[in-house]
N, C-alpha and C positions, 0 to 999 in steps of 0.2 A: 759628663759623668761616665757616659760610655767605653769614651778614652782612655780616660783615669783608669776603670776598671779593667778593662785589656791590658794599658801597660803594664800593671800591680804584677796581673794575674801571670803575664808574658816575663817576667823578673821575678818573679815568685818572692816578691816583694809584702805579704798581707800579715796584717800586723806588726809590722815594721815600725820605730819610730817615724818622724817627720818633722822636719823644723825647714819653714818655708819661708819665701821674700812674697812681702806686699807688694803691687804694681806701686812705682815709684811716684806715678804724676798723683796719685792719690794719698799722700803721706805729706804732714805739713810740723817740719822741726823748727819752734823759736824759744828763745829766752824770754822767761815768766816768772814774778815775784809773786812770792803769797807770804801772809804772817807766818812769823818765826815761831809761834806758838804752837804752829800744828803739827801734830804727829805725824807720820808718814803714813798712817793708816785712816788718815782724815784727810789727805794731801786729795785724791781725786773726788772724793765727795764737796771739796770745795771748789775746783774747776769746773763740773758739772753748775754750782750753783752761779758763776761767774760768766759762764755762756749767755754773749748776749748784751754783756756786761761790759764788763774790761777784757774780756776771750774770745777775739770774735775770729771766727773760723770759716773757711768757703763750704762744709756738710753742716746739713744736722747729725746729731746722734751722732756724735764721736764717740771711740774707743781712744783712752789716755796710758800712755808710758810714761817715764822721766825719772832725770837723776837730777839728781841737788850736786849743785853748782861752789856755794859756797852760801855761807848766812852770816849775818851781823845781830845786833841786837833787834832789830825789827823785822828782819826780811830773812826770806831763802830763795836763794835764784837758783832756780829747774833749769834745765835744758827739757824741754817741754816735747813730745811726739802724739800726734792726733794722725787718726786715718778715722775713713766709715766703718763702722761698728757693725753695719750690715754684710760690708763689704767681705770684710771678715768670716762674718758669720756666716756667708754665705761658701765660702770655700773649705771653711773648717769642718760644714754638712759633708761638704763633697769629701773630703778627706777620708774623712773617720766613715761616711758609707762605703769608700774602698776599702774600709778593713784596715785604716794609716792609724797608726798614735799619732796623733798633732800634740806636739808638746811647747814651740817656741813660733815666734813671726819675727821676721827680721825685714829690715831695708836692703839694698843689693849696694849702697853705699859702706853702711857700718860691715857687711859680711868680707866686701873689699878691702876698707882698710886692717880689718881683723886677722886678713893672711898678712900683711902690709908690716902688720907689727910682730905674727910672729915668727914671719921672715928675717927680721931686725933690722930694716931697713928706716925704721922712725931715726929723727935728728932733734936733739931738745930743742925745744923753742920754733920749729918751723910750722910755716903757714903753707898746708899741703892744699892743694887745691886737685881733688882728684875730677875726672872728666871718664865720666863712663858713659859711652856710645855705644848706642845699637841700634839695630834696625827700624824701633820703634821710637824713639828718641834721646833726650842724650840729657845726664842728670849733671849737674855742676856742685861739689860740694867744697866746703875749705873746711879743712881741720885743722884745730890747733889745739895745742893741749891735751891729743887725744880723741877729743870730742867735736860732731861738726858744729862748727858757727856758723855755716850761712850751708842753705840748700837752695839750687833754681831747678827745673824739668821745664823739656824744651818738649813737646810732641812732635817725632816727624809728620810734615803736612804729605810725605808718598803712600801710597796703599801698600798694605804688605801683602795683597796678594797681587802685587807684579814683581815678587821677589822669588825668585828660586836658585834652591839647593842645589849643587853639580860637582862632584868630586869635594864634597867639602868647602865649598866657596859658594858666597852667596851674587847671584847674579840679576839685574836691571830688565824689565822687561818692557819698561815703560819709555818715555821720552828720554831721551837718549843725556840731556841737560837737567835732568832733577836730580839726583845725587849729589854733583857738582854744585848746585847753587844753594841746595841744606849745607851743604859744607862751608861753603863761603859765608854763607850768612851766619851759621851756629862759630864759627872762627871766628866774626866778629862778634855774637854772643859775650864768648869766652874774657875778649880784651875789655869788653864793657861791664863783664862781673870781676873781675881782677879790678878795675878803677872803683867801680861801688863797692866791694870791700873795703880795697885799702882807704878811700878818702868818708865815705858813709859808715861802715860798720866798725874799724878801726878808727875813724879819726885823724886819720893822715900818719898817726904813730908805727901800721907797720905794714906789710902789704905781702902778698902770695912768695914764697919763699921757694916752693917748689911744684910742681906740675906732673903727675900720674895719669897717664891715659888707658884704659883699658877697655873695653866692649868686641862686641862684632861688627861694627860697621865697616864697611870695606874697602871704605877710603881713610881709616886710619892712618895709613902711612903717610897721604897727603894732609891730613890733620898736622901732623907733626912735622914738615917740612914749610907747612904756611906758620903756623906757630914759631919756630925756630928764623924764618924770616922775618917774623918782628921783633926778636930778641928774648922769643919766650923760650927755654932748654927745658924738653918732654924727658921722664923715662917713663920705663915702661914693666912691667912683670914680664921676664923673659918664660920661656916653656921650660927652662934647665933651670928657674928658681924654685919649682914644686914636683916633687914628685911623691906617685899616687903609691906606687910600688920601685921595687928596685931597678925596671924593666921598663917604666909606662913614665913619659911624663904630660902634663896637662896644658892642656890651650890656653890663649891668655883669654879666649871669650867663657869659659867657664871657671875664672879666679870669683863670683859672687859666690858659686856651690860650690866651692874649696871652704869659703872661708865662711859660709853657712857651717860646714859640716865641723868646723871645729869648735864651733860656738860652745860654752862651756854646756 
């Protein structure tokens, strides 16, 4: 809290809006039917009653998002979003005690691809499979249509206090092979959610069409050169794809709070 209110106060930031990202590994997006019957203003009072049920979730006390998918004569398929309701709650105190408006919570996925699209860099029909790594671990999402169909979070197993800051670059303080072998292992991660997509979640009918990498983690580059050795072709949000002013352009590890800040 402390923090918060120093930086605020250090930016003369107070009373500002706020529209923030939920920690990723606590965020659970699936596809969810409920009767066609129901209003959109009855939609979450029925998932609350279905917890337990047919909704079964790794928290208690969730907080519920979602869009409608598409309906038929009996059903409406959500794209369904749950996180802890505490969780939230708890930061939204901290917030608004620094004197923030909190106004929206966002994923650091949908804020991604949100620059993504108003860059124009979307393809009808592609199966985007974005890879955002960072220091803390590394989130796997596929989009298509838009919207994610499948999300994994990987947690790095390194401490992040044997990481440090030095001209801008994040550096290893730890065993000299732990970097290296998150890498290898989440690389293979990657080619093992790419086949449980395409053959489990599509059905064999269609499979990752394209690949976005983006975060901070500092073997990015070697990300993309073991990927490209198996046949997988990375891009990436260059720095000369956004800019902040006409003078200043933006890192590709800060494309989540680009594409926060444009949120409608």
């Amino acid at each position: 809290m402390r923090i918060v209110d120093s930086f605020i106060e250090n930016k003369g930031w107070s009373n500002k809006r706020l529209y923030f990202t939920v920690p990723d590994h606590s965020v659970v997006v699936r596809p969810y039917e409920v009767p066609v019957h129901l209003k959109n203003d009855e939609i979450k009072g029925y998932l609350y009653m279905q917890l337990g049920e047919t909704l079964h979730l790794p928290f208690d006390d969730p907080a519920f998002d979602y869009s409608v998918l598409s309906e038929n004569e009996e059903k409406k398929k959500l794209l369904l979003f749950a996180f802890p309701e505490e969780q939230i709650r708890v930061l939204d105190q901290v917030f608004r005690g620094a004197k923030l408006k909190t106004k929206a919570a966002d994923i650091s996925a949908l804020s991604i691809y949100r620059l993504y699209e108003y860059l124009d860099l979307t393809v009808d029909g592609e199966h985007l499979l974005l890879i955002d790594w960072n220091l803390d671990g590394c989130v796997l999402t596929v989009f298509n249509e838009h919207l994610p169909a499948f999300i994994n979070h990987t947690r790095s197993p390194l401490p992040m206090t044997l990481w440090k800051r030095e001209n801008g670059c994040y550096l290893w303080q730890g065993d000299e092979e732990g970097p290296t072998e998150f890498t290898y292992d989440q690389v293979n991660e990657v080619e093992r959610i790419m086949d449980f997509y395409k053959f489990s979640v599509m059905n064999g009918e269609a499979s990752v069409s394209k690949v976005l990498l983006t975060g901070d983690w500092p073997e990015n580059e070697r990300v993309r050169e073991l990927l490209e050795e198996r046949g997988i072709q990375v891009a990436a949000l260059k720095d000369a794809d956004v800019f902040l002013d006409a003078d200043q352009s933006s890192s590709v590890e800060y494309m989540d709070a680009i594409g926060l800040s444009i949120k409608p």
